[in-house]
C-alpha positions as CSV (number, residue, x, y, z in Angstrom):
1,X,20.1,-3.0,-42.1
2,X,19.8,-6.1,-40.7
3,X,19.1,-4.8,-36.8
4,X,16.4,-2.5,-38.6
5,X,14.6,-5.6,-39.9
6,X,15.1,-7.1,-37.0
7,X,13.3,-4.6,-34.8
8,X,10.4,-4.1,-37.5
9,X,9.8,-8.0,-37.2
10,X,10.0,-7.6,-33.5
11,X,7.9,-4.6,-33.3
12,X,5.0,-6.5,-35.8
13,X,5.4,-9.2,-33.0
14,X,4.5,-7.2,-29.9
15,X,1.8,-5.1,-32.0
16,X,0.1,-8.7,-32.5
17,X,0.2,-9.8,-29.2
18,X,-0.6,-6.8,-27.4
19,X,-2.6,-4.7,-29.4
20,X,-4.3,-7.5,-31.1
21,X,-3.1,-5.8,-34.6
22,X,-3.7,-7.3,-37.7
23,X,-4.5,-6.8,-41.4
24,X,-7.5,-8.5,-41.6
25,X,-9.4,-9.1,-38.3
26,X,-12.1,-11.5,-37.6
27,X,-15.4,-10.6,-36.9
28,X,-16.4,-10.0,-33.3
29,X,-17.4,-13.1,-31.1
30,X,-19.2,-12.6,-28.2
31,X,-17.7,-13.3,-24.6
32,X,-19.1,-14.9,-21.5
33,X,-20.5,-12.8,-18.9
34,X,-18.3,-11.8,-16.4
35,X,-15.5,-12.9,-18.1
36,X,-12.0,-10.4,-17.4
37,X,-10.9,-10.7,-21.2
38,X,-11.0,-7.6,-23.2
39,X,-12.1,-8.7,-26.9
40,X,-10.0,-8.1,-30.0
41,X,-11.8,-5.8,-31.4
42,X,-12.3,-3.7,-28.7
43,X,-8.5,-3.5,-28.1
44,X,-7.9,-2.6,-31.5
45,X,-10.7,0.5,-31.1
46,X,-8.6,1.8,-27.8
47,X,-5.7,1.5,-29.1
48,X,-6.1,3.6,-32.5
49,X,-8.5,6.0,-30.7
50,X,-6.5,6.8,-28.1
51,X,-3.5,7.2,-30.4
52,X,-0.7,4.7,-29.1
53,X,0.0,6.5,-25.8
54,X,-1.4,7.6,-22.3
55,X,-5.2,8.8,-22.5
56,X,-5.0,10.1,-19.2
57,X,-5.6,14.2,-19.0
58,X,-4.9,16.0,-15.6
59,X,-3.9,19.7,-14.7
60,X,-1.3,20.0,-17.0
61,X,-2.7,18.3,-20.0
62,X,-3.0,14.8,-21.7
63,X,-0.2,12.5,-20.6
64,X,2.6,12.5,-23.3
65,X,4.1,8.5,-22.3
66,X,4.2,5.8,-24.9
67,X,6.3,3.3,-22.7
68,X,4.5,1.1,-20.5
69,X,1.2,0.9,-21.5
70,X,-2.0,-1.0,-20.3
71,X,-5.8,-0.9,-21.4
72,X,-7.8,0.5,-18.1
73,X,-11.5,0.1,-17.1
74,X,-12.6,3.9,-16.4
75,X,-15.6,2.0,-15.0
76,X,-14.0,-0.8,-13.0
77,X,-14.3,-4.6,-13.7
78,X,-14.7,-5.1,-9.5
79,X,-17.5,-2.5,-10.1
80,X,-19.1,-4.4,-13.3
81,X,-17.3,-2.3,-15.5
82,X,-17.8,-3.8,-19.3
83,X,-15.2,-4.3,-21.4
84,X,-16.4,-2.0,-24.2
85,X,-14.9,0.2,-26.0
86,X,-16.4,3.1,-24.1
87,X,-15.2,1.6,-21.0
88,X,-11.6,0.9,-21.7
89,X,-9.1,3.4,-22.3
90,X,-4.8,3.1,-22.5
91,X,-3.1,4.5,-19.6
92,X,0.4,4.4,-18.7
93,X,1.2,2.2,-15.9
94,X,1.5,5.2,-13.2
95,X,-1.8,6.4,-14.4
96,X,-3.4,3.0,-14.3
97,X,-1.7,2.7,-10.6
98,X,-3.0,6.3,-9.7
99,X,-6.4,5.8,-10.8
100,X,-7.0,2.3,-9.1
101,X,-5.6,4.2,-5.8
102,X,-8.3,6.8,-6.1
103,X,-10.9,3.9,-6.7
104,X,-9.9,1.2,-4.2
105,X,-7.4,3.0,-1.9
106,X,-3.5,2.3,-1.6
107,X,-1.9,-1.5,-2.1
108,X,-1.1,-2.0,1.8
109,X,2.1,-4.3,1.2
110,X,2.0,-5.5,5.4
111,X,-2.2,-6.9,4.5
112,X,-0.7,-8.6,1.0
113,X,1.9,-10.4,2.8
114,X,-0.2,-11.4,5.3
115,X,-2.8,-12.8,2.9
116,X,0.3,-14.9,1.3
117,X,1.1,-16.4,4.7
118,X,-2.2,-17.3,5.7
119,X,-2.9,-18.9,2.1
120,X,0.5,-21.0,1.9
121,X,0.0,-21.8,5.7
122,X,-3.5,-23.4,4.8
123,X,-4.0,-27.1,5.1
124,X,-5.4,-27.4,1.6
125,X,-1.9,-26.1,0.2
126,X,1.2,-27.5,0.7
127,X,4.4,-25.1,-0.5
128,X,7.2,-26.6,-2.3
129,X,10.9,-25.9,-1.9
130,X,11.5,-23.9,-5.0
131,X,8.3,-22.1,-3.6
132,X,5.2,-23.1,-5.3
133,X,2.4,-24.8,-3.8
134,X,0.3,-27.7,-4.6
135,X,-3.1,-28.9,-4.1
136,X,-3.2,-31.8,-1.8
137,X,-7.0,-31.5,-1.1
138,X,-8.2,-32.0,-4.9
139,X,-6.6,-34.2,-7.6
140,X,-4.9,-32.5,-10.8
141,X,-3.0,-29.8,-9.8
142,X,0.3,-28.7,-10.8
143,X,3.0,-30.9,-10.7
């Protein structure tokens, strides 16, 4: 009884946060151009028209998985892809990994950890022990 309660509250929680659930939304604001945030209400749209699970439909059907979830651009943001409700759809995270692939090619691990060498070995950076980095050409930063 009590775990049951427990994993409703929890459950209430991570609908909230993630799927931007709620009994009584706000009305819509409007975002800033070019901005990588998916509005509420827009999340709220994908998620109960594509049904809580994987939109994505190849050879064998619509994908059946409910675990790992993220909202996708069909259209993609690096291509100006909006974040409408046309545009978005949920896709498990294979799918989401699969169709990026097909857009932009295969993550090349060798080029990413190049690009981290020649970014921490930059003057304007200075890396930490416990492996962060700091900004010693501006002011602010984290500390």
């Amino acid at each position: 009884m009590i775990f049951e309660r427990a994993l409703d509250a929890l459950t209430a929680e991570v609908e909230k946060k993630k799927r931007a659930a709620t009994e009584r939304p706000r009305a819509p604001r409007g975002t800033k151009q070019g901005s990588r945030d998916i509005p509420a209400h827009v999340t709220r749209e994908v998620w109960k028209r594509d049904g809580n699970r994987c939109a994505f439909i190849g050879t064998k059907g619509r994908c059946a998985e409910r675990r790992y979830l993220e909202l996708h651009h069909v259209h993609p943001f690096a291509g100006g892809g909006p974040p409408t409700t046309a545009n978005i759809a949920v896709r498990c995270r294979a799918h989401n990994v699969y169709e990026s692939e097909l857009i932009f090619g295969a993550f090349n691990v060798a080029r990413a950890r190049e690009r981290r060498e020649n970014y921490i070995a930059s003057r304007e950076y200075t890396p930490f022990r416990n492996g962060g980095a700091v900004n010693v050409a501006g002011s602010g930063g984290a500390g």
